[in-house]
C-alpha positions in Angstrom: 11.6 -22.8 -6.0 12.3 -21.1 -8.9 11.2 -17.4 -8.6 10.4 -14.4 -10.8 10.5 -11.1 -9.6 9.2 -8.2 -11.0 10.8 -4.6 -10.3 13.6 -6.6 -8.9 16.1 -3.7 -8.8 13.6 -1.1 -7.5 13.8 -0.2 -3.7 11.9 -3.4 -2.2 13.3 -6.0 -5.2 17.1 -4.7 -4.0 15.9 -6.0 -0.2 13.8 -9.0 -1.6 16.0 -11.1 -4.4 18.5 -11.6 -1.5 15.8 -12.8 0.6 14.9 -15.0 -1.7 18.6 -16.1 -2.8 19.5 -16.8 1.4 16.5 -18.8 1.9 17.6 -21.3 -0.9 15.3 -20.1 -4.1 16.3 -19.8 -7.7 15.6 -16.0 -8.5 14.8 -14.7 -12.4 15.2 -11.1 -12.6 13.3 -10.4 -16.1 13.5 -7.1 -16.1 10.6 -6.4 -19.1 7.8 -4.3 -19.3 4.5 -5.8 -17.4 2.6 -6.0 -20.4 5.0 -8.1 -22.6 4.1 -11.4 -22.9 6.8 -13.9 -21.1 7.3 -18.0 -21.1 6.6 -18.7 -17.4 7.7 -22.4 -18.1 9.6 -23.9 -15.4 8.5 -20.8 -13.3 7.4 -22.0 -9.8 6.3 -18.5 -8.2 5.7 -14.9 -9.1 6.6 -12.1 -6.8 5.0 -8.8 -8.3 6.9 -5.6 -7.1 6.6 -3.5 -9.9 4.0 -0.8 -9.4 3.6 2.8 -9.7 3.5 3.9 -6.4 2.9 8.0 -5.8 -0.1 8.9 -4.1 0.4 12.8 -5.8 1.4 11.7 -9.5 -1.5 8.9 -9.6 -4.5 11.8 -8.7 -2.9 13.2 -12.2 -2.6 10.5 -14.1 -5.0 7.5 -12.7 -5.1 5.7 -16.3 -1.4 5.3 -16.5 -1.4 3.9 -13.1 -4.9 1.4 -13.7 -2.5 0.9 -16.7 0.9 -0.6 -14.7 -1.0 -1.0 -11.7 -3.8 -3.6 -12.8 -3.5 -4.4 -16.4 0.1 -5.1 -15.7 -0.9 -7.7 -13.1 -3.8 -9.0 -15.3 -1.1 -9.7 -17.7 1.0 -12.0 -15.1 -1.4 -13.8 -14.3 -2.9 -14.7 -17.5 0.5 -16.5 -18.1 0.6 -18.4 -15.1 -1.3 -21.9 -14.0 0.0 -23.7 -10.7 2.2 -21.6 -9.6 1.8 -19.1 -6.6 2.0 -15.5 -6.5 2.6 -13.0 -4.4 1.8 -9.3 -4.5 3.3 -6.3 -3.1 0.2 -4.1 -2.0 -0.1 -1.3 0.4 -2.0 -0.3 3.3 -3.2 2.7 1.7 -6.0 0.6 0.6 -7.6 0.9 4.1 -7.8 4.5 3.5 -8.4 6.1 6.9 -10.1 3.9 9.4 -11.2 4.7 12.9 -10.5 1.5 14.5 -7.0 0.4 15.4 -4.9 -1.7 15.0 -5.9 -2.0 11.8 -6.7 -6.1 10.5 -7.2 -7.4 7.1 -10.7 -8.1 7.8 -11.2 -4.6 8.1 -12.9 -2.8 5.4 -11.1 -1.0 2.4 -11.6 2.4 1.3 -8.7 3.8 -0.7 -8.6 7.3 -1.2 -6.6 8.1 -4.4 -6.5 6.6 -7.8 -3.0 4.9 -6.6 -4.5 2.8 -3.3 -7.8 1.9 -5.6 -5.5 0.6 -8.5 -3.6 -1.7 -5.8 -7.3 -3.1 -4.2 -8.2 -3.4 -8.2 -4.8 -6.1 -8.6 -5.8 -7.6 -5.2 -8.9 -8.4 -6.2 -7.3 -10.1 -9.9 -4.9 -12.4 -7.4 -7.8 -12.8 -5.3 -9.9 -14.3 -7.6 -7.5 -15.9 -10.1 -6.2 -17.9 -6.9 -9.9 -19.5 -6.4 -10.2 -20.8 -9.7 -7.4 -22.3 -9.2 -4.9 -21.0 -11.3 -2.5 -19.9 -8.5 -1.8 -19.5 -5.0 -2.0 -16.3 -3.6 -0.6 -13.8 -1.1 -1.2 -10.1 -1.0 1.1 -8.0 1.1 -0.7 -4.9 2.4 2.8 -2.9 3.2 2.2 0.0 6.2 5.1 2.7 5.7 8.7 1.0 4.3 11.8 2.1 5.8 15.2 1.7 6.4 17.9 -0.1 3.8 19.1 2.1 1.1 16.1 4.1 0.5 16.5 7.7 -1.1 13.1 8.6 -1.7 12.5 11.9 0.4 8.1 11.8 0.4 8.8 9.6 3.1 9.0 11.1 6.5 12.0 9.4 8.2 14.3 10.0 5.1 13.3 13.7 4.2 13.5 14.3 7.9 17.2 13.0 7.4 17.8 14.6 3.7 16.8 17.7 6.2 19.7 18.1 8.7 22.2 16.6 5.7 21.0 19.9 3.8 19.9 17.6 0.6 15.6 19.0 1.1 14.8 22.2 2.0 12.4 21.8 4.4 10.9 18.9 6.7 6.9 20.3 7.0 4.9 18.9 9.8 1.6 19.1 9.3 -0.7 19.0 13.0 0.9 19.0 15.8 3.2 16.1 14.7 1.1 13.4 17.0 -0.4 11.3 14.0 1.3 8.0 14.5 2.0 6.2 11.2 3.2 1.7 11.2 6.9 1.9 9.7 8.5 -1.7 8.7 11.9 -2.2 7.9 12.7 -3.7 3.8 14.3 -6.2 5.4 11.7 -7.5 7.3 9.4 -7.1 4.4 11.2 -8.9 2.3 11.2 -11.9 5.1 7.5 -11.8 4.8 7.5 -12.1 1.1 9.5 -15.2 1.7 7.3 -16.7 4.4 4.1 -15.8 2.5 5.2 -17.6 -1.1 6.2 -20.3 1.2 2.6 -20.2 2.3 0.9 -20.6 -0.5 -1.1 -23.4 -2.0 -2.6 -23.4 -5.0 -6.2 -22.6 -4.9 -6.5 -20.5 -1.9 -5.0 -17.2 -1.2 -4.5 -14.5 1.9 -4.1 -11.1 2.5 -1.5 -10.1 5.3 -0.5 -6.8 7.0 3.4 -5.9 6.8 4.0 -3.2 9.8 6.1 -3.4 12.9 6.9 -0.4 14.5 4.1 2.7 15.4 5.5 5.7 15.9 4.5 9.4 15.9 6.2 12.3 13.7 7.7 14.0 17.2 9.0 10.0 17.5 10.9 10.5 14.3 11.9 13.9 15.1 13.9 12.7 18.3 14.8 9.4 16.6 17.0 11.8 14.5 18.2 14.3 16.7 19.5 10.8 18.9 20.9 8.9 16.0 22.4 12.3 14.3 23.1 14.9 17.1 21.2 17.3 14.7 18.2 18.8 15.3 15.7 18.8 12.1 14.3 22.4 11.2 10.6 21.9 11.1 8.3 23.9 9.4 4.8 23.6 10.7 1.8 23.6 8.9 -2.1 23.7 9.3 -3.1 19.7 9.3 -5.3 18.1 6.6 -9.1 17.4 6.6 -9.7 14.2 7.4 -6.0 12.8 8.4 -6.0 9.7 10.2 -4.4 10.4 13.7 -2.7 6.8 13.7 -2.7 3.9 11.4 -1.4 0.8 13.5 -1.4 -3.0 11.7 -2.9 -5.8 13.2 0.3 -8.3 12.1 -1.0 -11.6 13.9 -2.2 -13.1 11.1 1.5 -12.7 9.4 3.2 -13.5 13.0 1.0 -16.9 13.0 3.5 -17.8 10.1 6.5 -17.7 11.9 7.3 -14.3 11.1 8.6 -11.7 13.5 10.3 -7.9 12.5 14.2 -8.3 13.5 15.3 -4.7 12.0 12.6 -2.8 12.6 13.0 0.7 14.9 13.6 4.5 14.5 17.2 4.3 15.1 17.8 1.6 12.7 15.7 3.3 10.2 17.4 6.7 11.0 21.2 4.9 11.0 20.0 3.3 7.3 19.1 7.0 6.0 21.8 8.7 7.7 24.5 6.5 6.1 28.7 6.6 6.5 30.2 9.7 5.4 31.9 12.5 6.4 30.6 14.1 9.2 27.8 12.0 9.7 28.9 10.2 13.0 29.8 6.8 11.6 
C-alpha cells in the first residue's frame, strides 16, 4: 500500500515509517500543516500521528489542542474516500477506571482537554468509517517507551535523565505502588502495521496498545539493575483521585496476530540509558 504518515518524524513516526517500509509499504512523508488541504490521489491509507500530546499544556490551551487535535483530523478525512485510516489515540481517554484490565468496551471518561480532544477525533474516524468513506482503526496507546525517546514527563526516561544528572529531580508521588501499562515504539508501530492491514472499508475498530504493567518502585529497580545507579527520589503527597493501576486488555489486538517482542523495563531502561561514556555500554 501506499501510505501517508502524518508527524512522521516525531517520536512514534521515527519507530513507525520503518515499520511500514519493512513490511513492504510505499511510505509519503508530507510533512504539512494538518489543516492544508492535500491531493490524496493514489493514497491507499492514512496513518495520523500528529497530535498535540501534553496533558499540562492542553488544561491551558484546550482550543489550540480541539484545534490540531480534531479539526486537524476532520481535515484528513474530508480528503479521503476508500482508503483506510488509522489513528494514533491514547488510553487517557479511559480516564481512571476501577476495573482492570482495562478493554475497549469499557467506558471513556477523559479527564483533561488533551484525552477529550483524542475521544473527539475517534469519534470523526468512527463515524466517517460507517458511511463508508474509510476503514478505520483507532489505537488507544497505554504509556510509550523505549527507542530514542527524550521526553522527560515520562517516568522511565526522567527516572533515567535523573542518575545521568540531565533533571533535577525524579518525584514520586504515593508510595510509588500505582502500576501504569508501558509498550515499547517498536511494538507500537507493529500494531499500526497489523491494524491498517486490518481494515476494510466501511467498518472500523478500536484496539488497546500496552504490554508490560509495572509499578514506579518496578521502574525504580529496573534502573538501578540496568544502570548500577540508584535514582534520588523525592517523595511527594499522592493526588486525589490517582488510579492505582491502569492495565490493557490487548486480546482484541493479540487476535490479530500481534504480540509485544521489545517490550520490558530493562529494554526500556537500556533504550533511555543509551552508549556513552560512563554509562555501562
Amino acid at each position: 500500500m501506499r501510505v501517508l504518515v502524518t508527524g512522521a518524524t516525531g517520536y512514534l513516526g521515527r519507530a513507525v515509517v520503518p515499520e511500514l517500509r519493512f513490511s513492504g509499504h510505499d511510505v509519503i512523508c508530507p510533512g504539512q500543516r494538518l489543516h492544508e488541504p492535500f491531493d490524496a490521489t493514489g493514497v491507499d491509507a492514512v496513518v495520523h500521528l500528529a497530535a498535540l500530546g501534553n496533558v499540562r499544556e492542553s488544561f491551558e490551551q484546550p482550543l489550540r489542542y480541539y484545534d490540531v487535535n480534531v479539526a486537524g483530523t476532520l481535515n484528513l478525512l474530508s480528503h479521503l474516500d476508500g482508503q483506510r485510516f488509522v489513528l494514533a489515540s491514547t488510553a487517557a481517554v479511559y480516564g481512571a477506571p476501577a476495573a482492570q484490565p482495562i478493554s475497549e468496551s469499557a467506558p471513556r471518561a477523559p479527564l483533561s482537554p488533551y484525552a477529550a480532544s483524542k475521544a473527539a477525533a475517534e469519534d470523526l474516524v468512527t463515524w466517517t468509517a460507517s458511511s463508508g468513506r474509510i476503514g478505520g482503526a483507532v489505537l488507544r496507546i497505554f504509556n510509550a517507551a523505549g527507542g530514542d525517546d527524550t521526553n522527560t514527563d515520562r517516568v522511565i526516561t526522567r527516572a533515567v535523565g535523573s542518575v545521568l544528572g540531565r533533571v533535577a529531580d525524579f518525584p514520586v508521588y504515593g508510595d510509588g505502588s500505582a502500576v501504569r501499562d508501558f509498550v515499547h515504539v517498536r511494538d507500537i508501530a507493529r500494531a499500526v502495521v497489523v491494524t491498517l492491514e486490518h481494515s476494510e472499508a466501511g467498518s472500523s475498530a478500536v484496539y488497546n496498545v500496552g504490554a508490560c504493567p509495572a509499578s514506579v518502585r518496578d521502574v525504580l529497580s529496573a534502573v538501578e539493575r540496568v544502570t548500577g545507579r540508584v535514582v534520588d527520589v523525592t517523595w511527594r503527597p499522592a493526588h486525589p483521585g490517582e488510579a492505582p493501576e491502569v492495565r490493557a486488555d490487548t486480546s482484541r489486538l493479540r487476535a490479530l496476530g500481534w504480540r509485544p517482542e521489545h517490550s520490558s523495563l530493562d529494554r526500556f531502561v537500556s533504550d533511555a540509558w543509551g552508549p556513552g561514556p560512563g554509562r555501562g555500554r
